[in-house]
Every structure is written in structure tokens, then in C-alpha cells.
C-alpha positions as CSV (number, residue, x, y, z in Angstrom):
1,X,0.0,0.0,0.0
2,X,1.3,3.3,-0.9
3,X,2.0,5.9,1.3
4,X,-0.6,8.6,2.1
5,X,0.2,12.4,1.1
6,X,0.7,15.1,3.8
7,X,0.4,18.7,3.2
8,X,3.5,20.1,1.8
9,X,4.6,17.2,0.1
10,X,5.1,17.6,-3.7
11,X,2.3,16.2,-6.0
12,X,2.7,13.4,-8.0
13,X,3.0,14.4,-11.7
14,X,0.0,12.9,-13.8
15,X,-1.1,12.4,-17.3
16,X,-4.0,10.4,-18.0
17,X,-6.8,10.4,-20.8
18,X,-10.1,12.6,-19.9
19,X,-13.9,11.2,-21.3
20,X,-12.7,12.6,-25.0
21,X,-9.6,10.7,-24.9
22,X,-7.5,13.7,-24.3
23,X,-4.4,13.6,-22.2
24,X,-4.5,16.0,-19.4
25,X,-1.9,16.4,-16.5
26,X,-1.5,18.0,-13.5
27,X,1.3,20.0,-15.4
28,X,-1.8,21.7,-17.3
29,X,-2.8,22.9,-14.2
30,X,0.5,25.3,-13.0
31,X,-0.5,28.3,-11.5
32,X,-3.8,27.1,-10.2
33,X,-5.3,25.7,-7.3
34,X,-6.6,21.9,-8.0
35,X,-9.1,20.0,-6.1
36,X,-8.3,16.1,-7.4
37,X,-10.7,13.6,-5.9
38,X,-10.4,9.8,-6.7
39,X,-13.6,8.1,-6.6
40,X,-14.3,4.0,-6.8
41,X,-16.6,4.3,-10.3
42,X,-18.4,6.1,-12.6
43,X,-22.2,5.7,-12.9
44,X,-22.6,4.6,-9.6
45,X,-25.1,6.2,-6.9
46,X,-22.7,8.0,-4.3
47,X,-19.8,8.8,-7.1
48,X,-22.8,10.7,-9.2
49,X,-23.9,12.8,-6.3
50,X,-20.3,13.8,-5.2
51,X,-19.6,14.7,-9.1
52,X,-23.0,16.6,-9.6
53,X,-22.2,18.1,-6.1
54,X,-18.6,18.9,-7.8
55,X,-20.6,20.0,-11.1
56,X,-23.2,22.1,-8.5
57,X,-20.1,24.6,-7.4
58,X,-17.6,24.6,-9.9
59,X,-18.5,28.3,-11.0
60,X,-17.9,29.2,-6.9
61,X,-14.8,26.9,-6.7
62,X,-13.4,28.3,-10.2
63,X,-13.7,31.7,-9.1
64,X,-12.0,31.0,-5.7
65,X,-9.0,30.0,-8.2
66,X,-9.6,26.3,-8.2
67,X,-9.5,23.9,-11.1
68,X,-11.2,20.3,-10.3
69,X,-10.2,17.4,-11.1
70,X,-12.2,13.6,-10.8
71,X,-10.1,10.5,-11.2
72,X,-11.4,6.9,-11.3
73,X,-10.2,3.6,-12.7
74,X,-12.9,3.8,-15.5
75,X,-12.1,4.2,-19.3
76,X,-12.8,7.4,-21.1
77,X,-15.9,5.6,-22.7
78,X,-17.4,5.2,-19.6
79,X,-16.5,8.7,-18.2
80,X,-18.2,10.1,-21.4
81,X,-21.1,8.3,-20.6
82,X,-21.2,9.4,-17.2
83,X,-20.2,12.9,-18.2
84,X,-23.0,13.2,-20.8
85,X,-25.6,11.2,-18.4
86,X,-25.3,13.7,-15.8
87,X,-23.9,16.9,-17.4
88,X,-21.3,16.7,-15.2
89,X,-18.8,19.9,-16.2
90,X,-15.8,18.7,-13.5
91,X,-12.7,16.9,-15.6
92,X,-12.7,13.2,-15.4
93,X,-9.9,11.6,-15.8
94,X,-9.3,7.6,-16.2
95,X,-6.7,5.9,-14.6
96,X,-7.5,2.0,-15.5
97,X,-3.6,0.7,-14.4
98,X,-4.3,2.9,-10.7
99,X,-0.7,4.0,-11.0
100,X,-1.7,7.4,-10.3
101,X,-4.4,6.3,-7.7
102,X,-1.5,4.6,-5.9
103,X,0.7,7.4,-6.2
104,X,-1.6,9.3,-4.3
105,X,-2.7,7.1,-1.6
106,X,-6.1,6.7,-2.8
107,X,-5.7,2.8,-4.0
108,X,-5.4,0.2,-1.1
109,X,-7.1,-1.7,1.8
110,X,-10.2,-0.7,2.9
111,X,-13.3,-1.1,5.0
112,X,-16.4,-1.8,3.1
113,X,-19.3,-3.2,5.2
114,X,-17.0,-4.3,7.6
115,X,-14.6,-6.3,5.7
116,X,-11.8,-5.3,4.6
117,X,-11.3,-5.1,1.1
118,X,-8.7,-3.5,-2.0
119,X,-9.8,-0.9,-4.1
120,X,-10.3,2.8,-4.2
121,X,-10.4,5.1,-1.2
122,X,-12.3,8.1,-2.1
123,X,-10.1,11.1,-1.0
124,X,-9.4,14.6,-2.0
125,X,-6.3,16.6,-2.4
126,X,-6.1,19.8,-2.7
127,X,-3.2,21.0,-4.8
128,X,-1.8,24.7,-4.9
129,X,-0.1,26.9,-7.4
130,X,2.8,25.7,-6.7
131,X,1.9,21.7,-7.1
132,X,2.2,21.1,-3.3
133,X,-0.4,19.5,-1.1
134,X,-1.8,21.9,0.6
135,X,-4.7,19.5,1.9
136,X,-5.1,15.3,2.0
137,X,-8.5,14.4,2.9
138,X,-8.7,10.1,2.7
139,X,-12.0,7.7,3.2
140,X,-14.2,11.2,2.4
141,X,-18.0,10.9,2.6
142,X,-19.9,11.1,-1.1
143,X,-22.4,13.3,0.7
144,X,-22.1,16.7,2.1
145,X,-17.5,16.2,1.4
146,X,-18.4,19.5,-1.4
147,X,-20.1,21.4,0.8
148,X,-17.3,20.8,3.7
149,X,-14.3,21.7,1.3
150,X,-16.0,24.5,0.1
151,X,-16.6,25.4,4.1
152,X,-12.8,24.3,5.2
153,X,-11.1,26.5,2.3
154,X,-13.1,29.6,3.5
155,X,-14.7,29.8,0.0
């Protein structure tokens, strides 16, 4: 299991393909806040709500300086389904090897109805200008996390 990030530790690089099949990295990104979260699976009740929740505030988050970014282990075909299901507006990016989930911590052992299992581990990291953590939030809630980032960044 990889290690989990800490504020002030330097974000892993990243270049994956978005729902069109377009590469996008965290490179792209330089100069602006990014609020990454890795989530188990496209199409799937609690993933939709935290990406329409995403979707709900990105003209508040975007105007607070941040860019945001989704990342599941789901092919761009999916994403573009999901993406055009629920006119979701957040970047989705697919990461079907997890090398990127690992890198950050969000791929590993986890409790799901009390066993314990391997897959993802929906977190948020919070990137700024600079590409540093500047928050790691692991094993977030679906429901209400937007609302609390928005609330903890003083947005």
C-alpha cells in the first residue's frame, strides 16, 4: 500500500486520458489551485452525487482560483457516458492501471461493510499553485465532502 500524502509534500505528476480521450496532466494545471478527488466508479449512486455536487459549485470553486479534477479507474468511454448522463462539467480523468491512484494514496485496503477489502479510497487533495499539497482528505463521505471543502477552504 502506498503511502498517504501530507500537506507540503510535492504532487505526484500525472497524465491520463479525460472522457474525450485527451491527455490531461496536473502539469496543465501550474499556476492554479486543484481539487483532485479519486472516486471508486463512474455511474454509480454516491460517485454521481459527489460529481453533480462537484458539477453544483464549480463556477464558486473556479472563481476561488480552483480547477477540479475527478479521477477513477474507468475508461474514457465510460467517463463520457457518465459525463454526458449527468452533465457533469468537473474533468474526469481515467486511470485504469491505478498508477496514479496509488501514487496518491487513494488505492489500497479498505473497509467496506465491515470487511476489509482493496480498491479505491475516495479522498481529496487539494493541490496549490505551486503543485504542493496543501490538503489530503482520505476515506471522504460522497455526501455533504463538497459542501465541507468549500466550508474548510473559507470559499
Amino acid at each position: 500500500m502506498t503511502e498517504r500524502l501530507q500537506p507540503g509534500d510535492v504532487a505526484p505528476a500525472f497524465a491520463l486520458p479525460d472522457a474525450d480521450g485527451k491527455e490531461v496532466s496536473l502539469a496543465d494545471h501550474k499556476g492554479r489551485k486543484v481539487i483532485v478527488y479519486f472516486y471508486p466508479a463512474a455511474l454509480t449512486p454516491g460517485c454521481t452525487k459527489q460529481a453533480c455536487d462537484f458539477t453544483d459549485n464549480l463556477d464558486l470553486l473556479a472563481g476561488a482560483g480552483y480547477d477540479v479534477i475527478g479521477i477513477s479507474p474507468d475508461k474514457p468511454e465510460k467517463l463520457a457516458k457518465f459525463r454526458d448522463k449527468e452533465s457533469l462539467k468537473v474533468t474526469l480523468l481515467g486511470d485504469p492501471d491505478k498508477k496514479v491512484l496509488g501514487s496518491y494514496g487513494a488505492f489500497g485496503e479498505k473497509k467496506l461493510y465491515g470487511k476489509t477489502v482493496v480498491g479505491v479510497i475516495r479522498s481529496t487533495i487539494v493541490v496549490d499553485e505551486e503543485g504542493k499539497v496543501e490538503r489530503a482528505l482520505y476515506n471522504v463521505k460522497a455526501t455533504g465532502h463538497v459542501a465541507k471543502i468549500i466550508k474548510d477552504l473559507g470559499i
